[in-house]
VMD Tcl script that draws the C-alpha trace (Angstrom):
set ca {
  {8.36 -3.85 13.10}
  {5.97 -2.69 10.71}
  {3.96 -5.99 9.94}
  {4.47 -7.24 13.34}
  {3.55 -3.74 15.08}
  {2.18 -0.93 13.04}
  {0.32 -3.02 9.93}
  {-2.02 -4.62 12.65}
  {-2.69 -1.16 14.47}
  {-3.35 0.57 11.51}
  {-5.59 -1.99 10.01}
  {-7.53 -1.98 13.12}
  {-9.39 1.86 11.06}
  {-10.87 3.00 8.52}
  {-8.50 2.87 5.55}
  {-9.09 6.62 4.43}
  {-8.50 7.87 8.07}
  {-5.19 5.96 8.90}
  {-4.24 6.95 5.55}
  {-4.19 10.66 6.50}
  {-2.97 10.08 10.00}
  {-0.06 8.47 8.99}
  {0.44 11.76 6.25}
  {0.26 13.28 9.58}
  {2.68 10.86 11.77}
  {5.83 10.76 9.18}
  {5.06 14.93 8.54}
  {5.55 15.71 11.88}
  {8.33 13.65 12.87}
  {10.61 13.85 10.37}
  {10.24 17.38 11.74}
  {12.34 16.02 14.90}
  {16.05 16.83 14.61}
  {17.78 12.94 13.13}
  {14.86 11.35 12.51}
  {14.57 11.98 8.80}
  {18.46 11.07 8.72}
  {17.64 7.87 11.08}
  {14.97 7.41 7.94}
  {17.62 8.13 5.57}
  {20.00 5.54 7.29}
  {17.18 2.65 7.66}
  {16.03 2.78 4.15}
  {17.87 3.95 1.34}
  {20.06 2.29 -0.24}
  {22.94 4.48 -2.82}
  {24.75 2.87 -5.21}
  {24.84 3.97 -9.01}
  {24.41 0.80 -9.92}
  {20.85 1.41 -9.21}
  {20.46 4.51 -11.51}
  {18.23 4.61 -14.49}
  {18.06 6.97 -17.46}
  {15.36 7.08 -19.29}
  {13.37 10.36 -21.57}
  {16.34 12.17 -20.77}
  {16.33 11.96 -16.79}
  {18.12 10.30 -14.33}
  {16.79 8.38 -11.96}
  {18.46 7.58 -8.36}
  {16.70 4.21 -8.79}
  {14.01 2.24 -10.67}
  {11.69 1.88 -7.44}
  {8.89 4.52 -7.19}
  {5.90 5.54 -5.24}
  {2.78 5.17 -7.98}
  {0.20 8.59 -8.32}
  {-2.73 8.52 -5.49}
  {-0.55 8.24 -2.10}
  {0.29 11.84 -2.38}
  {-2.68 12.96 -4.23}
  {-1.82 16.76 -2.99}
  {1.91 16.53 -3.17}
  {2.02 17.58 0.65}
  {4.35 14.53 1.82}
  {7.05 13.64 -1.13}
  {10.04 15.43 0.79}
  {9.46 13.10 3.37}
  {8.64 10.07 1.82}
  {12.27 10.48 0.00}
  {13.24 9.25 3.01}
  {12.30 6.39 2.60}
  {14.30 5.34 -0.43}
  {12.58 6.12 -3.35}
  {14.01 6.84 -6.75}
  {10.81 9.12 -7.94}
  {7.62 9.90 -6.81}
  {3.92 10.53 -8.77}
  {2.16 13.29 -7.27}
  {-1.95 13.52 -8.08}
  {-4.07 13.06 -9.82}
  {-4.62 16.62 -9.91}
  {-7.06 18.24 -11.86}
  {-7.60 22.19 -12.23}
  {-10.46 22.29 -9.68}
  {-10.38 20.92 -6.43}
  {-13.00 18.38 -6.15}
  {-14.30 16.15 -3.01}
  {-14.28 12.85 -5.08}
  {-16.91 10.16 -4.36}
  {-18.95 10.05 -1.62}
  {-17.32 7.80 1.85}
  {-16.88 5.16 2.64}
  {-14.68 4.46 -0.57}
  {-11.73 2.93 0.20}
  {-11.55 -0.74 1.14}
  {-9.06 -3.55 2.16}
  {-9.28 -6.98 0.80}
  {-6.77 -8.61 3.48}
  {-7.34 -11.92 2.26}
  {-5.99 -11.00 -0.40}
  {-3.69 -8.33 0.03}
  {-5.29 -5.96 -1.81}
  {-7.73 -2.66 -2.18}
  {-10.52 -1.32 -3.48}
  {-10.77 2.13 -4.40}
  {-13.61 4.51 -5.62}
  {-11.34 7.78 -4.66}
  {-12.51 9.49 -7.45}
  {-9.78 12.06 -7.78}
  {-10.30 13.68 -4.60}
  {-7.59 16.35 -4.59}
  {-7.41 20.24 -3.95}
  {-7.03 21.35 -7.40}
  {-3.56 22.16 -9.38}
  {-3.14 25.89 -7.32}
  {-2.85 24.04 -4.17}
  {-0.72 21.53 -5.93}
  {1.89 24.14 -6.81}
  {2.05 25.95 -3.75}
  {3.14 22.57 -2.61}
  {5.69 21.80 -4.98}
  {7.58 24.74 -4.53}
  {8.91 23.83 -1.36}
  {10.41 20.77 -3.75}
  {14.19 20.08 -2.17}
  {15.11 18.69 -5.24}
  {15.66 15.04 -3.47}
  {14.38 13.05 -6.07}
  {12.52 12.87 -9.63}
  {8.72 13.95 -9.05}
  {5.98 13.11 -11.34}
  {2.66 15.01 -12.39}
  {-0.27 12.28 -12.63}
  {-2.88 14.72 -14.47}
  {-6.64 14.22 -15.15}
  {-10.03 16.09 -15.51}
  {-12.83 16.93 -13.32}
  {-15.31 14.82 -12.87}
  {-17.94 17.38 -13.55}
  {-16.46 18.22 -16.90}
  {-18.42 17.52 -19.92}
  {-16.37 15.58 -22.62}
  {-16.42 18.41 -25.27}
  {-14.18 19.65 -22.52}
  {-11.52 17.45 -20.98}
  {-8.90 18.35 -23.29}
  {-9.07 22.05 -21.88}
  {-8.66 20.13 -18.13}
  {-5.62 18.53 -19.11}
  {-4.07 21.22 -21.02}
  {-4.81 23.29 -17.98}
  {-2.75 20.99 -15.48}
  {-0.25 20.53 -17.90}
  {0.82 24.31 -18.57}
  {0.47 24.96 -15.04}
  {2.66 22.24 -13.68}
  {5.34 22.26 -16.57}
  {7.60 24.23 -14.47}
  {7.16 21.93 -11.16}
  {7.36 18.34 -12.68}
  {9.80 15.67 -13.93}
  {7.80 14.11 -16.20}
  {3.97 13.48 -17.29}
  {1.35 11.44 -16.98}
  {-1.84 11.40 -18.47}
  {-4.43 9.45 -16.34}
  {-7.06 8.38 -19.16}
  {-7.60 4.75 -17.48}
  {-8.79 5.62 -14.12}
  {-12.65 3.78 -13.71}
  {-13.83 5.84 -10.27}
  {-14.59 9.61 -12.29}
  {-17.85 8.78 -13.90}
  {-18.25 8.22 -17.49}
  {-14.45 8.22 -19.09}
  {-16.07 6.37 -22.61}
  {-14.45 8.91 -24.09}
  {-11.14 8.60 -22.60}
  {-10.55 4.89 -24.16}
  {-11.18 6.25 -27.56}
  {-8.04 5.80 -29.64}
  {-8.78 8.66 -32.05}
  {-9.84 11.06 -28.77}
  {-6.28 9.83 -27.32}
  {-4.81 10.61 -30.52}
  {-6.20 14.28 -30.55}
  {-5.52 14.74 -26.92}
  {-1.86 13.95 -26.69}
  {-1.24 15.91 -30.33}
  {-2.86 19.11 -28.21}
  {-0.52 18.22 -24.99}
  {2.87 17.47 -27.23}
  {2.13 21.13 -29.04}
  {1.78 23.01 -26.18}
  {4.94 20.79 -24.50}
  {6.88 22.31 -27.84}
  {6.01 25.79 -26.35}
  {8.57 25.29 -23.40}
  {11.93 26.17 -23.27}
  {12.44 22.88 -21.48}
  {10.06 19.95 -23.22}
  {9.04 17.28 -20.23}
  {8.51 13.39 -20.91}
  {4.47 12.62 -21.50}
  {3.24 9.24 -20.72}
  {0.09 7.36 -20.71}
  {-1.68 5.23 -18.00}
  {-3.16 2.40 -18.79}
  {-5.34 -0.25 -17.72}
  {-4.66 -3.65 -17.21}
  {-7.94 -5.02 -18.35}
  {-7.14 -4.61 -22.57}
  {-7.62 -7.15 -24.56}
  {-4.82 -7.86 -27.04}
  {-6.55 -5.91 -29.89}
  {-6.50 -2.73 -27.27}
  {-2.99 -3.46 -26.85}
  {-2.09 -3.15 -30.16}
  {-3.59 -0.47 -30.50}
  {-1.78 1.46 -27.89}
  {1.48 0.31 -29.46}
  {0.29 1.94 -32.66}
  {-0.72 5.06 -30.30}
  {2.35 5.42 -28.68}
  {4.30 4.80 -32.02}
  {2.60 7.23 -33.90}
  {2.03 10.36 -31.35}
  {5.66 9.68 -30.47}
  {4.38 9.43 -26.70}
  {7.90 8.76 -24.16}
  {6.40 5.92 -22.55}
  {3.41 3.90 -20.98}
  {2.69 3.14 -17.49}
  {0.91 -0.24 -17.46}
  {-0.87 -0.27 -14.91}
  {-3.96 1.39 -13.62}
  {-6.85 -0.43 -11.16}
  {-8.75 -2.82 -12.15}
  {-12.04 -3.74 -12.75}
  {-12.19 -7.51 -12.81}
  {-12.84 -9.32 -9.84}
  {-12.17 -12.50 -10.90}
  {-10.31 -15.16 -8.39}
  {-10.43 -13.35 -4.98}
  {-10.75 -15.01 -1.99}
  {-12.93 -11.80 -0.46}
  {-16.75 -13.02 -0.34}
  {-19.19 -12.58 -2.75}
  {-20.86 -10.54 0.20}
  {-18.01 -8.80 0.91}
  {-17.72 -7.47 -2.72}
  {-21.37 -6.86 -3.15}
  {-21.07 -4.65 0.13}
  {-18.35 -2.76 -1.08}
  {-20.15 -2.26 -4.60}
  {-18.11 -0.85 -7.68}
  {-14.56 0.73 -7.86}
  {-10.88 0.27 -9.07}
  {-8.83 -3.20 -7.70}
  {-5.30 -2.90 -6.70}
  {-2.61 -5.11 -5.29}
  {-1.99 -8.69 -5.56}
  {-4.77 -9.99 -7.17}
  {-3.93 -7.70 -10.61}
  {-0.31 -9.11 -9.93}
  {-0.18 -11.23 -12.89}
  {-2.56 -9.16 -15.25}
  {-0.47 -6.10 -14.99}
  {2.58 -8.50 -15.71}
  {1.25 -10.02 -18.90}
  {0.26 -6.52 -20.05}
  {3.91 -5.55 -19.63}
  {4.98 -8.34 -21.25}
  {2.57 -7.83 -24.17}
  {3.42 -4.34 -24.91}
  {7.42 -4.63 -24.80}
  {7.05 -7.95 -26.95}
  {4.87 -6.40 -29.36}
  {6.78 -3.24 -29.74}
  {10.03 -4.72 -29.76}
  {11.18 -2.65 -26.72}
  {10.45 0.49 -28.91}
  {9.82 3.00 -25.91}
  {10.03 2.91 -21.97}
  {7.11 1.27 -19.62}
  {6.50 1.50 -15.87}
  {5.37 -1.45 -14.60}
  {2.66 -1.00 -11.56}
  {0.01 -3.39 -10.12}
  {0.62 -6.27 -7.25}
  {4.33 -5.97 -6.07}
  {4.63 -6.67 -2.73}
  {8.15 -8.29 -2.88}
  {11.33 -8.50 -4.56}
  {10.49 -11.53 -6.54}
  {7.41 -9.30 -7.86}
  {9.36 -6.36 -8.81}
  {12.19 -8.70 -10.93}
  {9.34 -10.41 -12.67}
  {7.79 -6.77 -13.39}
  {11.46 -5.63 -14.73}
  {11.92 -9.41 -16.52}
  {8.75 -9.06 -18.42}
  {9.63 -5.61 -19.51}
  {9.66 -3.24 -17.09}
  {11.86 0.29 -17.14}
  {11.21 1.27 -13.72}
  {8.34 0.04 -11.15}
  {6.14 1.64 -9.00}
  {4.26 0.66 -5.42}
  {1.13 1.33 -3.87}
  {-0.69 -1.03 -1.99}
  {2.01 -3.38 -1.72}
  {3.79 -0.25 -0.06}
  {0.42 -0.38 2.69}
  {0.77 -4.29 3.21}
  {4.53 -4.30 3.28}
  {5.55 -1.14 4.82}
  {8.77 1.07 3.61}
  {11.71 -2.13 3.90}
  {9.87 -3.14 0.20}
  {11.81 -0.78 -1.25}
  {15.10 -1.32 0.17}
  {14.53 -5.26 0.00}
  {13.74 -4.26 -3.92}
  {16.94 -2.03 -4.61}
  {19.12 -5.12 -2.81}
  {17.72 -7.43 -5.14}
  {18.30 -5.48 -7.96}
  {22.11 -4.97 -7.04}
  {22.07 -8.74 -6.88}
  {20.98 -9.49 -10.79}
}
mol new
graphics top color blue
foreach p $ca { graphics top sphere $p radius 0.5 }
foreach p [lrange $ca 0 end-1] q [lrange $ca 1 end] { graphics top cylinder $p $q radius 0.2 }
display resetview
């Protein structure tokens, strides 16, 4: 129903606009009395099979819904519904910030993909907790946490150690977003000694808690081997809990989508099925390399079954969807969880 019907409909708008008016659309009418259940019914899929543990948490599956759908953490109670085993909320930063100027959000349907220059557009991390208390408690939720773009780099630590205290009470786990390319200059954030001090100044003020929460890192999948390495030494030596490999991509290499079309659409972060295979190999890379020494999330291009497996075969803890969740609709996740019950 949803490629046949909906998908065409929906594609028919702007990509930003649908976006919100289907935030809108499953808001309001899992507000109806059954239809969340009917939701419920349609998509999940329970089995304990399915359950992962990982950094001390338990996960209801390995299939999850990757940081900027629900940039404000206004939906996640609903989109449980839809089968999930955890969710990413953000990026959130400590001010609420417009992002990059529209239009800045594009579909390549040739190839089932998008390009985004969002430019973490969210309402700041108040806004983000008044939102997360109304948490049901349906599923693992995690904090995707960043600076402002208006920061100046003597700065951004103070940005992420702001998000971080002030979500450490709402969140699962962590992630630090230092491999996003639509927030202006981020030089900075791709410096291994800057990552070094920056996750030493987030694990010390994680020590201050009662209750210590998982911090990972977000990557991009657009290292070279030599960058690889060197997160593997990162991660090894800051005693990080895990990577998430990975973020959008800026090579544009092998689409189908007109040179026109690119040059129209000018610069911004690549997502889907064209950074299908480079996400893999980084996966791949990094659990090979660091002889499975700590967890990875495996993100970029899976629109099917066969994607996810090859995600979890080259490495891969748990998964997470975005744009393949736009193309495919919410059956992706229950045709992923079946699979997985069939290995």
């Amino acid at each position: 129903m949803y490629k046949l019907l909906l998908r065409p409909l929906f594609f028919l708008f702007d990509p930003e606009k649908i976006h919100y008016f289907t935030f809108s659309l499953i808001h309001f009418s899992s507000k109806i009395p059954g239809i969340a259940a009917l939701f419920r019914s349609i998509y999940v899929v329970n089995d304990k099979r399915l359950e992962r543990e990982l950094f001390g948490l338990t996960f209801k599956n390995p299939v999850g819904l990757a940081a900027g759908f629900d940039k404000n953490a206004v939906l996640y109670n609903e989109l449980a519904n839809f089968g999930f085993g955890f969710i990413e909320i953000g990026t959130v930063t400590p001010k609420g910030q417009d992002g990059n100027p529209k239009k800045r959000l594009f579909r390549l349907k040739d190839d089932q993909g998008i390009i985004n220059r969002m430019g973490f557009n969210n309402e700041g991390v108040e806004a983000v907790i008044s939102q997360l208390k109304k948490n049901e408690g349906k599923l693992i939720i995690g904090g995707n946490i960043g600076k402002n773009t208006d920061t100046k780099p003597e700065h951004y630590t103070e940005d992420y150690l702001r998000c971080f205290n002030a979500l450490h009470a709402y969140v699962d786990y962590f992630v630090l977003n230092v491999s996003c390319p639509n927030v202006g200059s981020h030089a900075k954030l791709n410096d291994k000694d800057y990552l070094e001090e920056l996750i030493g100044v987030i694990q010390d003020a994680n020590k201050t808690f009662e209750k210590q929460k998982p911090i990972l890192l977000k990557i991009a999948p657009d290292l070279n081997d030599i960058q690889l390495d060197e997160i593997v030494t990162l991660v090894e030596t800051t005693k990080l809990d895990g990577v998430i490999a990975s973020n959008t991509s800026v090579n544009r290499s092998g689409l189908k989508t007109s040179e026109d079309s690119l040059e129209a659409i000018g610069n911004g972060g690549l997502s889907g099925q064209p950074i299908k295979d480079r996400s893999t190999k980084v996966i791949k890379y990094l659990s090979e390399k660091s002889n499975k020494s700590f967890p990875i999330i495996g993100v970029g291009g899976i629109h099917s079954a066969h994607d996810a497996l090859e995600k979890i075969n080259a490495g891969a803890d748990l998964i997470q969807i975005y744009t393949g969740f736009i193309y495919e609709g919410p059956k992706l996740i229950k045709r992923i969880n079946k699979a997985l019950l069939k290995t």
